[in-house]
DRENDO-577662 format. One record per residue (C-alpha): residue number from 0; x, y, z. Coordinates in nm, 2 decimals. Example, Ala and Ser with C-alpha at 12.3 -4.5 7.8 and 13.67 -1.06 7.14 Angstrom:
2
<r k="0" px="1.23" py="-0.45" pz="0.78"/>
<r k="1" px="1.37" py="-0.11" pz="0.71"/>
//
This chain:
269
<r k="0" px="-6.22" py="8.25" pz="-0.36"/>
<r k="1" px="-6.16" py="8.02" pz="-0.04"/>
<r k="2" px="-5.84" py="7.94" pz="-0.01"/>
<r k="3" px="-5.68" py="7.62" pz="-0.03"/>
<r k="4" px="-5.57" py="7.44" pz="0.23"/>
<r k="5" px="-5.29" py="7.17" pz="0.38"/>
<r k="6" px="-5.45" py="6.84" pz="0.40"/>
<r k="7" px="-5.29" py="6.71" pz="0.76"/>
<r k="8" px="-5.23" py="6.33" pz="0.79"/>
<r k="9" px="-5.36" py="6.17" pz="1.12"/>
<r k="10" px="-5.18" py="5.99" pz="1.40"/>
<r k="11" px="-5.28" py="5.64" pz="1.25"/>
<r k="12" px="-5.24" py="5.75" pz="0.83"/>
<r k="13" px="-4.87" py="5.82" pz="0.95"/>
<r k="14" px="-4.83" py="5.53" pz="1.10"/>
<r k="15" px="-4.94" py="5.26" pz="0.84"/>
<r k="16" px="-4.68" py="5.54" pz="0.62"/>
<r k="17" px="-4.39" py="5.48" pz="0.80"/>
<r k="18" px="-4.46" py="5.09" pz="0.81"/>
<r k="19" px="-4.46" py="5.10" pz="0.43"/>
<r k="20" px="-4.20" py="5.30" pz="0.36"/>
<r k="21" px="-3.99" py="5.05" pz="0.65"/>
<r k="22" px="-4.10" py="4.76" pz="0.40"/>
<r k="23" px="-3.90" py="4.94" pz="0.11"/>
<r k="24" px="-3.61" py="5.06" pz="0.22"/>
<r k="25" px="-3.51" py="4.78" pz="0.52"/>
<r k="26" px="-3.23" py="4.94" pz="0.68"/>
<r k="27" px="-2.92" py="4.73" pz="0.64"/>
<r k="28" px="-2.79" py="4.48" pz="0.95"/>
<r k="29" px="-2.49" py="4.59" pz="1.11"/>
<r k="30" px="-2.15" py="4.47" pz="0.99"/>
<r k="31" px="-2.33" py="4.29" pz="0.69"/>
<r k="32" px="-2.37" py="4.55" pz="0.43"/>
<r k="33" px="-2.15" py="4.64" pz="0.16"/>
<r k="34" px="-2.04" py="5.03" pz="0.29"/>
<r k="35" px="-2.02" py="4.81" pz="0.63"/>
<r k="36" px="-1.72" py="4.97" pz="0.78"/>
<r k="37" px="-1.36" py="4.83" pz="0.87"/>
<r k="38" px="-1.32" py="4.70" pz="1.24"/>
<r k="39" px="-1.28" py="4.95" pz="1.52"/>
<r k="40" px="-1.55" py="5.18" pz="1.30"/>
<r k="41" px="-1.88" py="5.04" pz="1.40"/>
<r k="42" px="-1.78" py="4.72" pz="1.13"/>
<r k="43" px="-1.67" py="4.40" pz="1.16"/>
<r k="44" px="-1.36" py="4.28" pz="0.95"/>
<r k="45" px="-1.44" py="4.05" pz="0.73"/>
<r k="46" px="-1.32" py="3.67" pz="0.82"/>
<r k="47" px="-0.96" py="3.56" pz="0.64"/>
<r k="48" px="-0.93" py="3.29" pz="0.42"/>
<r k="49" px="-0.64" py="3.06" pz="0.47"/>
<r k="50" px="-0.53" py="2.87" pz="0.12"/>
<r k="51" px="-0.51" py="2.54" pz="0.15"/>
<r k="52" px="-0.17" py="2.40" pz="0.06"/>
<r k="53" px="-0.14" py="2.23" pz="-0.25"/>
<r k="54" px="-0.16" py="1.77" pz="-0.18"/>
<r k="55" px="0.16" py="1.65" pz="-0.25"/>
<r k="56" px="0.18" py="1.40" pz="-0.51"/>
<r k="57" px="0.32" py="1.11" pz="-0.40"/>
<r k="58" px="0.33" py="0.88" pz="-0.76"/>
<r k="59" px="0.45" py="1.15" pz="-1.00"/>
<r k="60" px="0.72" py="1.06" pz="-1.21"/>
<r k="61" px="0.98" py="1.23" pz="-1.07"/>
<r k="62" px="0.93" py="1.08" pz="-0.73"/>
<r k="63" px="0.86" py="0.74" pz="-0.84"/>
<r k="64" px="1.20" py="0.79" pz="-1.08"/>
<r k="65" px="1.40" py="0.93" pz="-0.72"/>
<r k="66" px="1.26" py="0.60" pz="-0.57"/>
<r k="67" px="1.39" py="0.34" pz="-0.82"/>
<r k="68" px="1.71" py="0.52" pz="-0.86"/>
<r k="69" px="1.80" py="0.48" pz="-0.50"/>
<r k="70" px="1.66" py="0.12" pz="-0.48"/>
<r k="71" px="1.91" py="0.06" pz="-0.76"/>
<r k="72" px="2.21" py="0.21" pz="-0.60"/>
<r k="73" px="2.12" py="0.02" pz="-0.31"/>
<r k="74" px="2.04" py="-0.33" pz="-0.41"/>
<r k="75" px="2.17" py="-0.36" pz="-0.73"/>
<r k="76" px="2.18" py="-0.70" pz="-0.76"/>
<r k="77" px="1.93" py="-0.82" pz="-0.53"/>
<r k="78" px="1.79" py="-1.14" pz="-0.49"/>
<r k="79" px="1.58" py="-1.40" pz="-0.36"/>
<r k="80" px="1.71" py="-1.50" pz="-0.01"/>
<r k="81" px="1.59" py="-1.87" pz="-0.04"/>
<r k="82" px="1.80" py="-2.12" pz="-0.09"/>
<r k="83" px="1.69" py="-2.35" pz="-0.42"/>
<r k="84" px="1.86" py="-2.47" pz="-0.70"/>
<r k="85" px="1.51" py="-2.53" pz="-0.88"/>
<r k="86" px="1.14" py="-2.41" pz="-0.94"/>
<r k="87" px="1.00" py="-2.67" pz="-0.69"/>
<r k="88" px="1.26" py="-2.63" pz="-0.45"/>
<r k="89" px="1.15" py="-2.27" pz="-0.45"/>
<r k="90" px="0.79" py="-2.32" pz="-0.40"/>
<r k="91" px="0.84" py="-2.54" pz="-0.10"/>
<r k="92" px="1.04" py="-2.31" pz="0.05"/>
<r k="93" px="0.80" py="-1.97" pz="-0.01"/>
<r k="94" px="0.55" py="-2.18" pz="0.16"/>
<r k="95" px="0.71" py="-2.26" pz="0.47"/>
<r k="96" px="0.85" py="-1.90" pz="0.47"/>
<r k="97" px="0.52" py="-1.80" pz="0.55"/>
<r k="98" px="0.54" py="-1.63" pz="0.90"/>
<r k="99" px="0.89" py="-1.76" pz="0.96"/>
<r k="100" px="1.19" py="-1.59" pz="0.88"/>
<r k="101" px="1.39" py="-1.69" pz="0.55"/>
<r k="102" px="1.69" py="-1.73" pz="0.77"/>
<r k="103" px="1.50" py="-2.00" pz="1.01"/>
<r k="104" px="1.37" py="-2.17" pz="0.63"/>
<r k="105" px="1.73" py="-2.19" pz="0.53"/>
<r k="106" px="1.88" py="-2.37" pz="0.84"/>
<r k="107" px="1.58" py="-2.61" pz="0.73"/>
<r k="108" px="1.54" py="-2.69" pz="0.38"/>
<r k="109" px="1.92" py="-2.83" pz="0.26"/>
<r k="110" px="1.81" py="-3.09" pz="0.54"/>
<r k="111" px="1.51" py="-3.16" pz="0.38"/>
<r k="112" px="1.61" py="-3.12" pz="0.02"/>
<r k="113" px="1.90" py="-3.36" pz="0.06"/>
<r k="114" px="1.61" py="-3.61" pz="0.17"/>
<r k="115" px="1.35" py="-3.52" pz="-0.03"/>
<r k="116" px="1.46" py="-3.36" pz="-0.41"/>
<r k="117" px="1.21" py="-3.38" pz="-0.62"/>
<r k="118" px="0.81" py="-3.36" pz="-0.62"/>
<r k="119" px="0.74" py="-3.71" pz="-0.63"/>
<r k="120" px="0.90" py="-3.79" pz="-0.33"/>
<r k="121" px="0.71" py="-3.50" pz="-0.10"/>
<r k="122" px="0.41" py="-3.63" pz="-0.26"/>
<r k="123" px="0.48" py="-4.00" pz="-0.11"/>
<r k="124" px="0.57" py="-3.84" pz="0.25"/>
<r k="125" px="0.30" py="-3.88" pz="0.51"/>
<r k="126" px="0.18" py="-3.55" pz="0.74"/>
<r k="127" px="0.32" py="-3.66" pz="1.06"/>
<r k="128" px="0.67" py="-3.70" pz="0.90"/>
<r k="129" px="0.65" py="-3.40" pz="0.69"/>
<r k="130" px="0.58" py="-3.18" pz="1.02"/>
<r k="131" px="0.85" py="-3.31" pz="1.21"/>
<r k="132" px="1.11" py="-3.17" pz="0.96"/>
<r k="133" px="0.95" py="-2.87" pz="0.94"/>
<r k="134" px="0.86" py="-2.82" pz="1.29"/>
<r k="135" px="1.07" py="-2.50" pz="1.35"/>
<r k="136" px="0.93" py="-2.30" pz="1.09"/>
<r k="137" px="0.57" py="-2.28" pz="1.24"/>
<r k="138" px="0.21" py="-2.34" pz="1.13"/>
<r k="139" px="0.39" py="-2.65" pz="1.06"/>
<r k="140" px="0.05" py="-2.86" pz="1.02"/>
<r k="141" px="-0.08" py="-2.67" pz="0.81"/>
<r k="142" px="0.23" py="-2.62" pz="0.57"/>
<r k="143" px="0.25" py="-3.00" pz="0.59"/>
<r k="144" px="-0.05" py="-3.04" pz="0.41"/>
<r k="145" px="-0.03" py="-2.77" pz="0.19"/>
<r k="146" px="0.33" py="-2.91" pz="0.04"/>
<r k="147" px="0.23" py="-3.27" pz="0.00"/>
<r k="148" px="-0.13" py="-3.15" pz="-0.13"/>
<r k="149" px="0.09" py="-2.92" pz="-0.35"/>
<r k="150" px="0.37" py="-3.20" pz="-0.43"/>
<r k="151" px="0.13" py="-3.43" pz="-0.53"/>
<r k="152" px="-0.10" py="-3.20" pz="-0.77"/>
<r k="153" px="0.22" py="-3.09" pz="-0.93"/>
<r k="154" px="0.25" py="-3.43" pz="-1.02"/>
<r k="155" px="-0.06" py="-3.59" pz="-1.12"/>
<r k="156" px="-0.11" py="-3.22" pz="-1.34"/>
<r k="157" px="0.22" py="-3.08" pz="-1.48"/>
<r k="158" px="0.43" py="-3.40" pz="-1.48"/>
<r k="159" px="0.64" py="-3.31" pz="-1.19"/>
<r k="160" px="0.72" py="-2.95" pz="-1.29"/>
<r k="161" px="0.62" py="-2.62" pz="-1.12"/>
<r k="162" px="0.36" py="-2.47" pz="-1.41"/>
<r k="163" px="0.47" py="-2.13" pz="-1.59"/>
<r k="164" px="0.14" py="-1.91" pz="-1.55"/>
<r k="165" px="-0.02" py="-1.77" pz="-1.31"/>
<r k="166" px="-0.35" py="-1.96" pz="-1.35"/>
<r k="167" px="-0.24" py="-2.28" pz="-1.32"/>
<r k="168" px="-0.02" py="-2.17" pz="-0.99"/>
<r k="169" px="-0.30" py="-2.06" pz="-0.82"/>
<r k="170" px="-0.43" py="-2.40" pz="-0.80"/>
<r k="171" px="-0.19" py="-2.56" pz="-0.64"/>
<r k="172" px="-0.29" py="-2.60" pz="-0.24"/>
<r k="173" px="-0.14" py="-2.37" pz="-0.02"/>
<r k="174" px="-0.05" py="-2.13" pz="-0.34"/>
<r k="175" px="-0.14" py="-1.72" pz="-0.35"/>
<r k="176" px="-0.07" py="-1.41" pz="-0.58"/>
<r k="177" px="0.29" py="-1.39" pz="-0.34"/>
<r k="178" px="0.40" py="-1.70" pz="-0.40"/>
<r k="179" px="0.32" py="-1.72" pz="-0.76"/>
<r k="180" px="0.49" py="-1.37" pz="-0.80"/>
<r k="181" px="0.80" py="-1.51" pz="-0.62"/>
<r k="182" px="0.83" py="-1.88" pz="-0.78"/>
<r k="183" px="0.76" py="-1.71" pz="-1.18"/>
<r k="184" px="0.97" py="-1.43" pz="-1.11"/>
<r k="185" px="1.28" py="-1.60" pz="-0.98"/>
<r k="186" px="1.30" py="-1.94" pz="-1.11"/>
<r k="187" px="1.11" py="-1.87" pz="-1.44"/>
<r k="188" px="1.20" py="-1.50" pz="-1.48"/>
<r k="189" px="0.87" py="-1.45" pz="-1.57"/>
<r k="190" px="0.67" py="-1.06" pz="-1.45"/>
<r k="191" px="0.38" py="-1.18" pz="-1.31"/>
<r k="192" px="0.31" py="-0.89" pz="-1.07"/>
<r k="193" px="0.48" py="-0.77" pz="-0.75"/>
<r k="194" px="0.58" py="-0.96" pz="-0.43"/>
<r k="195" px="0.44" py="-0.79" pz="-0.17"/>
<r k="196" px="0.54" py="-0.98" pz="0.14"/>
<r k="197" px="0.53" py="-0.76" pz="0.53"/>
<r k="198" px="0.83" py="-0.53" pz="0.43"/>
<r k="199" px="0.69" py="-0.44" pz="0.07"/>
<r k="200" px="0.35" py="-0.40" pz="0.19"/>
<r k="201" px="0.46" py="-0.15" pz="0.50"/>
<r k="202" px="0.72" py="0.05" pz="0.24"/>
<r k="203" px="0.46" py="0.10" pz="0.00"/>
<r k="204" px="0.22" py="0.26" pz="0.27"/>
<r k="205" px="0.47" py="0.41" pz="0.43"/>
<r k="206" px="0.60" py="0.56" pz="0.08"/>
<r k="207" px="0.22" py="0.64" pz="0.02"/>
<r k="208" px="0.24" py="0.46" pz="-0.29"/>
<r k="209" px="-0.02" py="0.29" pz="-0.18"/>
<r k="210" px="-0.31" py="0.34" pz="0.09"/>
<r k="211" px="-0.49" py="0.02" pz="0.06"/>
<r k="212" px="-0.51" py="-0.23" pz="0.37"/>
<r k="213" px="-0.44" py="-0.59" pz="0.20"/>
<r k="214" px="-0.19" py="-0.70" pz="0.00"/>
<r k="215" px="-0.35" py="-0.83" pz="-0.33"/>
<r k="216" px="-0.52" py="-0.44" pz="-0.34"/>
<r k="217" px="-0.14" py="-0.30" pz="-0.25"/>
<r k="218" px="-0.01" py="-0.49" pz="-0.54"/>
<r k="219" px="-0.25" py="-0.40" pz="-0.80"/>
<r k="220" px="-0.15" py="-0.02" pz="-0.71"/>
<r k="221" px="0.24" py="-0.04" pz="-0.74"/>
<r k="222" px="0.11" py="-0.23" pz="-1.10"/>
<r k="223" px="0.00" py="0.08" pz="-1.23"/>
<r k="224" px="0.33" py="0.28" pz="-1.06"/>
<r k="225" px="0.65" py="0.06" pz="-1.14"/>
<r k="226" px="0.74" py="-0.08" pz="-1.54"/>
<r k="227" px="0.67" py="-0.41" pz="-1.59"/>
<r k="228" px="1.06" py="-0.47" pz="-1.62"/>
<r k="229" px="1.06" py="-0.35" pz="-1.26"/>
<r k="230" px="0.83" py="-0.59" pz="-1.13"/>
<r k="231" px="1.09" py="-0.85" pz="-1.04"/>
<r k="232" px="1.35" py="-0.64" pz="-0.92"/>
<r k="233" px="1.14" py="-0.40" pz="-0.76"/>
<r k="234" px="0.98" py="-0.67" pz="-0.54"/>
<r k="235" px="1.35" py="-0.78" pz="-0.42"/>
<r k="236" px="1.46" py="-0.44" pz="-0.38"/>
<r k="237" px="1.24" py="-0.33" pz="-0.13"/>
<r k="238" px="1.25" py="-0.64" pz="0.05"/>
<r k="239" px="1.60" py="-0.58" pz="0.13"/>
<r k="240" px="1.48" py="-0.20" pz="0.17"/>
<r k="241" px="1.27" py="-0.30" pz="0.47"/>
<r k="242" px="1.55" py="-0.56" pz="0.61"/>
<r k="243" px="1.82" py="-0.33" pz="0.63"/>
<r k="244" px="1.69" py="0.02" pz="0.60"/>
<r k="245" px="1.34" py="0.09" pz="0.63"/>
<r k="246" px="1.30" py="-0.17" pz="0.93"/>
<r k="247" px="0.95" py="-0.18" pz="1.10"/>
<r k="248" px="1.01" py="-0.12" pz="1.44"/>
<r k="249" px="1.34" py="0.13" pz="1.40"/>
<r k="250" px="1.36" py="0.24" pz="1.07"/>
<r k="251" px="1.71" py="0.39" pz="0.96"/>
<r k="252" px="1.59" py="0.73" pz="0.82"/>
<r k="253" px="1.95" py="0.90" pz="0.87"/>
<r k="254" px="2.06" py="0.69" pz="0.61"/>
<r k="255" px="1.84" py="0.62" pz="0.42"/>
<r k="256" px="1.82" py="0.79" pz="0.02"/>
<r k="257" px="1.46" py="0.84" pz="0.08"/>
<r k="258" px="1.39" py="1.04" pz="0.38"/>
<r k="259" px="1.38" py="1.35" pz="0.17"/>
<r k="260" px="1.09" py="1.22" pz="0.02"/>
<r k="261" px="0.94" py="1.07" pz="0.30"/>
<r k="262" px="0.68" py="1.17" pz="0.50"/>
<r k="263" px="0.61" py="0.88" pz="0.72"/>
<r k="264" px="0.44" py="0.92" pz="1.08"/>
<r k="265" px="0.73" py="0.65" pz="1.16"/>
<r k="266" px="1.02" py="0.86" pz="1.05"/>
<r k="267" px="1.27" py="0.84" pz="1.33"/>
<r k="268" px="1.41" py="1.18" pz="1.21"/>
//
């Protein structure tokens, strides 16, 4: 009986073999698989994850509550700096506050009160006398026009009396969200909304109660933050804030009740 015998793979059967048996078991890349040692044993250590700090919330209620707190130990009692001793007096004064100091529109208006006291006799001034009294308060063209447009829509509409909403303000020449919010909220008492003049509208983004870059989309955010019963007071507040504290050039962060919770890029501290 023959015997039986080895069966011997060529060169090229061994070959395709090996190729096939590559194809099933690929050997695993260096450093990348999962009995891939530690460094400094043929490995590579494996890449550390920082954690990211948590975002500080900047409106919670126990932030907003440390903000109105010191406002009211502050300024507990303040008010509008513009001199008036009615609603129209008031408006004519916001308007020519605009870019002027209120201490430059008080060394003007008793003048110009005294001369002028109610709306029907700014709407009987011309331009070119208007602007001469208000000269030193600058754009003082422009706030011409706007009073005596105002002056005499006040009259031919409402009789001679400031309106009460914020509707009917807004049509009045010369007349935006600010000055509404400051001529309903002071002579009227009424919460319209916010004043956000330049110190209210750097505080809030200072603060970060507020990242938007105009004024009208600044106040609709502190409407959601601060009670309605704040609006007035809050707007006042932090107008003498920014005046004496929170100043835009120097702010006073020693002293000031906020710097704990201020982060501010301007903090002189």
């Amino acid at each position: 009986m023959p015997s039986k015998m080895k069966s011997i793979k060529k060169p090229a059967d061994a070959a395709r073999a090996s190729r096939s048996l590559s194809r099933k078991h690929p050997a695993p890349a260096s450093g990348r698989g999962r009995d891939a040692g530690p460094a400094g044993a043929g490995g590579e250590a494996p890449a550390l994850r920082r954690k990211a700090k948590p975002k500080a919330d900047y409106t919670s209620p126990e932030r907003l509550q440390k903000i109105f707190s010191a406002l009211d130990e502050l300024f507990p009692q303040a008010q509008c700096a513009l001199r008036h001793e009615n609603a129209f007096q008031l408006l004519v004064a916001t308007i020519l506050s605009a870019q002027c100091t209120d201490e430059r529109v008080n060394k003007v208006t008793p003048g110009l009160f005294q001369k002028y006291p109610t709306a029907q006799d700014f709407a009987a001034l011309s331009q070119p006398v208007l602007e001469e009294e208000i000269r030193s308060t600058g754009f003082f063209r422009n706030k011409a026009k706007n009073i005596i447009g105002m002056a005499k829509k006040v009259v031919a509409d409402f009789g001679g009396q400031v309106p009460h909403t914020m509707e009917e303000m807004l049509t009045l020449p010369g007349v935006a969200r600010k000055t509404a919010n400051v001529v309903l909220g002071t002579a009227y008492g009424i919460p319209t909304g916010v004043v956000v003049d330049t110190h209210v509208f750097r505080i809030a983004r200072r603060l970060k109660l507020s990242k938007q870059k105009t004024p009208e989309k600044v106040e609709q955010d502190l409407l959601k933050l601060v009670p309605q019963e704040r609006w007035i007071s809050f707007g006042h507040q932090m107008i003498w804030f920014g005046r004496k504290v929170c100043q835009a050039r120097k702010p006073v962060c020693a002293d000031c009740p906020l710097e704990s919770v201020c982060d501010s890029r301007d903090k002189t501290v």
